[in-house]
C-alpha positions, 0 to 999 in steps of 0.5 A: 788605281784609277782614281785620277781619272781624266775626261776621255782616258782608257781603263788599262786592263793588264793581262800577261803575254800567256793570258793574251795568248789564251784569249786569242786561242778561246776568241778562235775556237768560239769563232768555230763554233759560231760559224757551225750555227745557222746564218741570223743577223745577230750572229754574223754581228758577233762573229764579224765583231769577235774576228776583228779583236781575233785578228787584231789580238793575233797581229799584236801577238805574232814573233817579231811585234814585241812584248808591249800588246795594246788592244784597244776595245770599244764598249761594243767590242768588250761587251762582244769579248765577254759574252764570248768568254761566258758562252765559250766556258759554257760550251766547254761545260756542256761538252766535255766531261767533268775533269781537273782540265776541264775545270782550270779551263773554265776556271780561268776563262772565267777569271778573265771575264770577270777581270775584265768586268771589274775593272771596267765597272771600277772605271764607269764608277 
């Protein structure tokens, strides 16, 4: 799959035009509720990184763009993704009871995450 890796190329990590669109919905509702939590360093951090890629996703995804998404991350970036992946299947855990929704959601956040973490480490291998 990346075998033939060149000095410098990016992992090309697929993802269909639905699941873009449902991690831009999951990066915009973690942004809420980041912003409920108190003011610290750390958080305005991850929230200033996570609207960025929020915003960037949505530009990319908005009618009219077309169908090819190209949403290049640095290693920050993708680290911020998927910490907000695992805390936003986390928080939908805790606060919801347990359902068939509930579960397919938590189930597919966390396919994406783990995706993401295959393919990146297929890539540093």
């Amino acid at each position: 799959m990346m075998n033939n890796k060149a000095q410098g190329s990016i992992p090309r990590i697929p993802f269909d035009l639905s699941e873009l669109q449902g991690i831009e919905r999951v990066l915009w509702a973690y942004l809420h509720y980041l912003r409920r939590l108190p003011v610290s360093t750390k958080n305005v951090k991850q929230r200033h990184s996570l609207q960025q890629i929020q915003q960037r996703l949505a530009a990319q995804l908005s009618p009219g763009h077309g169908k090819d998404v190209q949403l290049f991350l640095s290693r920050e970036d993708l680290e911020e993704l998927l910490v907000a992946l695992r805390e936003f299947a986390t928080l939908i855990q805790h606060f919801f009871p347990k359902n068939e929704e509930r579960e397919a959601v938590i189930e597919t956040v966390t396919t994406w995450q783990q995706r993401l973490t295959r393919i990146v480490a297929e890539f540093e291998t």
